[in-house]
C-alpha positions as CSV (number, residue, x, y, z in Angstrom):
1,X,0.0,0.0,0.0
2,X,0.9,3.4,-0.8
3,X,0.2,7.1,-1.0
4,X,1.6,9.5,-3.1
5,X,2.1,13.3,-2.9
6,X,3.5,13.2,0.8
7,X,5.4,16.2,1.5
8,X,5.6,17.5,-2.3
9,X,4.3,16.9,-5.7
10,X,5.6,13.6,-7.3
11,X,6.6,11.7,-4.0
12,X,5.4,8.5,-2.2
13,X,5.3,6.7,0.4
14,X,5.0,3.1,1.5
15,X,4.8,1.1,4.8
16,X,7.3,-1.4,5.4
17,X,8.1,-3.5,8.9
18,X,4.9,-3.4,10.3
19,X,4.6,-5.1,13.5
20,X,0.9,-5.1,15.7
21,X,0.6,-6.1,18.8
22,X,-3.5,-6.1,19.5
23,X,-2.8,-7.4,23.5
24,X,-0.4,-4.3,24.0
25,X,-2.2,-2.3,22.1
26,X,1.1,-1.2,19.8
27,X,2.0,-0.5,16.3
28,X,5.6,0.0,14.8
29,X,6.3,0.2,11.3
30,X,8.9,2.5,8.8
31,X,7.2,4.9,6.6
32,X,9.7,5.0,3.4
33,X,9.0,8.0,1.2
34,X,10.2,8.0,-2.3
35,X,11.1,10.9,-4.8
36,X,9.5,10.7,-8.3
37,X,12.3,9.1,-9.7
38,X,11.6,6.0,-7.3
39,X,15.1,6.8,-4.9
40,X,14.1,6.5,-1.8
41,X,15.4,10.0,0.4
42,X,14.0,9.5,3.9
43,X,12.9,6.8,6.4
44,X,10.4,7.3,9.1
45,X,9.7,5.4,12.1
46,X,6.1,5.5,13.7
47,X,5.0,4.3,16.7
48,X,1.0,4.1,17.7
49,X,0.1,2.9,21.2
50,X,-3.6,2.7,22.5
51,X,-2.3,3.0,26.3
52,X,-2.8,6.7,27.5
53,X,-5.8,8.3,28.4
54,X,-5.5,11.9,27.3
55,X,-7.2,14.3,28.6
56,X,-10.4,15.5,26.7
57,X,-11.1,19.5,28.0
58,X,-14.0,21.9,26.9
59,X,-12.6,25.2,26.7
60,X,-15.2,28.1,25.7
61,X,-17.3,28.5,28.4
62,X,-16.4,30.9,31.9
63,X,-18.5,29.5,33.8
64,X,-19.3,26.3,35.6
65,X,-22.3,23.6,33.2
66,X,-25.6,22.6,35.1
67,X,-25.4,18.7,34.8
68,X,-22.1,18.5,34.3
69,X,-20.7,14.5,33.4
70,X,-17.9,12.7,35.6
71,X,-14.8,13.9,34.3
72,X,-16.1,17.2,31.7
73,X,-13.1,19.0,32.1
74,X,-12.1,22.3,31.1
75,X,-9.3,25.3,31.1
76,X,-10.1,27.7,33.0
77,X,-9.7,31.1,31.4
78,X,-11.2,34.5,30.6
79,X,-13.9,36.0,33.1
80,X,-14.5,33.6,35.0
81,X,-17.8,32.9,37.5
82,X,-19.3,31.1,40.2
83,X,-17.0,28.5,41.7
84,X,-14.6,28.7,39.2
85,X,-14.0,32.3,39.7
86,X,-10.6,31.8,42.3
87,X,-9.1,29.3,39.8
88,X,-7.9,31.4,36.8
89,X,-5.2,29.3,35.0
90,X,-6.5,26.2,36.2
91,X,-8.0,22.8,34.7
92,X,-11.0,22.2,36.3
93,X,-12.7,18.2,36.1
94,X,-15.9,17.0,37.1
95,X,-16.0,14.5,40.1
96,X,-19.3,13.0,39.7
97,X,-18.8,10.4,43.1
98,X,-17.6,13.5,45.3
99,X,-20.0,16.1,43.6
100,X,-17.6,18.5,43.4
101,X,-14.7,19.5,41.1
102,X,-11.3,19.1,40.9
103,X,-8.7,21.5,40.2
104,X,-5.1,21.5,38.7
105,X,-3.0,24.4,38.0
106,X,-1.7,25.6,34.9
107,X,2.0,27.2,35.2
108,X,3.9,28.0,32.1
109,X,3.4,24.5,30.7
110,X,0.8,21.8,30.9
111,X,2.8,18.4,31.1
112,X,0.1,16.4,28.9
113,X,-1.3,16.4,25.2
114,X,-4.9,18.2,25.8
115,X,-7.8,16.8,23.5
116,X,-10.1,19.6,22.6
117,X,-13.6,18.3,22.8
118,X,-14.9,20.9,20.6
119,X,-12.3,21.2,17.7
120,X,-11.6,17.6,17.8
121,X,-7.3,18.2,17.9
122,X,-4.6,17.8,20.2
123,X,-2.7,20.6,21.6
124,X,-0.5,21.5,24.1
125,X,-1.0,24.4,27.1
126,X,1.9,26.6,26.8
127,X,1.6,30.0,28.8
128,X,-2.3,30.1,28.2
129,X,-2.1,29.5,24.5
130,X,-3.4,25.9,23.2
131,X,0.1,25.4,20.2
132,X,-1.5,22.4,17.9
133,X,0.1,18.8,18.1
134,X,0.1,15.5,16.8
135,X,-0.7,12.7,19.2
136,X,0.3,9.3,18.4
137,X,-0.7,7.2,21.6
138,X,-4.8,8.3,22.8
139,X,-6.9,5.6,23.6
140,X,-9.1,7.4,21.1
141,X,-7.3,6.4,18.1
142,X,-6.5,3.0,19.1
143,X,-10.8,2.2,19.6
144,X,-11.2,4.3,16.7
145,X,-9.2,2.7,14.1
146,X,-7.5,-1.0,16.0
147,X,-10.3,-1.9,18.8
148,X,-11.2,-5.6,18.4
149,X,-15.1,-4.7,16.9
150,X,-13.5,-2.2,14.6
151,X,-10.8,-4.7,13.4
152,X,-13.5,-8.0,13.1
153,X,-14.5,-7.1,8.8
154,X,-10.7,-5.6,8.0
155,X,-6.9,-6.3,8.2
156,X,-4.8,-4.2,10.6
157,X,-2.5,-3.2,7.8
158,X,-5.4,-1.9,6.1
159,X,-6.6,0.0,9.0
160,X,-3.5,2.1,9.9
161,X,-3.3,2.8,6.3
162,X,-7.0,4.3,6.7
163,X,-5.4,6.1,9.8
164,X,-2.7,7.6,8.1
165,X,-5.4,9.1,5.5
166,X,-7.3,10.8,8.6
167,X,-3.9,12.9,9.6
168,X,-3.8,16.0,8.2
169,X,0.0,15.5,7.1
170,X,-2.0,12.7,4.5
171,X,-5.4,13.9,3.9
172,X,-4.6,14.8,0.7
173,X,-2.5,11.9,-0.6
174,X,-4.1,9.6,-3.2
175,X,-3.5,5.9,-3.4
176,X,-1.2,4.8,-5.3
């Protein structure tokens, strides 16, 4: 399998070494891209793991939902009211057993990959600003693309390359 026009007009890419390990929810393969005139130029390694639980956070509202769910969490910022209004800079998360809400605070850097609920991305918290990222190891991915139900009508070769068509780095590559 293949897809051309990765990183400029006229090259291509194929997936070699693919190993999958559905019990430890890992995948490792080489992406080898290709100029036009079929020399390879660059070698890629990828790794995909379904192990960590990012953090999914709603960020456009100030103040505290109704109903909120166990674990809705959000960054605090902007006006803030009602409970949240001493926790500027802050997550804030949901505790549905204790009724209450948790809080963790921002400094110049939060340590974890952030899943925005709302755009559907991963970013990164760096002084207040959400800078865009690629995450490689959410839970998310792995039950959207490798779970056992997903995987049950397809290969799993087949599958990461239908993953590596939903990253925006491939979204416009054809097949060739």
């Amino acid at each position: 399998m293949g897809l051309s026009n990765f990183l400029f007009t006229g090259s291509y890419l194929n997936i070699s070494r693919f190993v999958f390990s559905k019990d430890i929810k890992h995948i490792s393969c080489v992406l080898n891209i290709y100029s036009n005139d079929k020399s390879q130029f660059t070698i890629r390694d990828m790794y995909l793991s379904g192990h960590r639980k990012v953090l999914g956070v709603h960020h456009t509202i100030t103040m505290p939902p109704i109903n909120p769910k166990h674990e809705d969490a959000y960054v605090l910022q902007g006006d803030l009211q009602g409970v949240w209004k001493n926790y500027p800079n802050h997550i804030a998360s949901w505790d549905a057993f204790r009724k209450d809400w948790n809080y963790w605070q921002v400094q110049s850097r939060w340590p974890d990959v952030l899943y925005l609920e709302a755009t559907k991305q991963y970013a990164n918290l760096i002084n207040g600003e959400f800078i865009f990222c690629a995450c490689y190891d959410d839970e998310r991915i792995w039950n959207k693309f490798f779970s056992s139900d997903v995987l049950n009508d397809s290969n799993h070769i087949k599958q990461f390359y239908l993953y590596l068509k939903s990253l925006d780095a491939f979204k416009h590559c054809v097949d060739c």
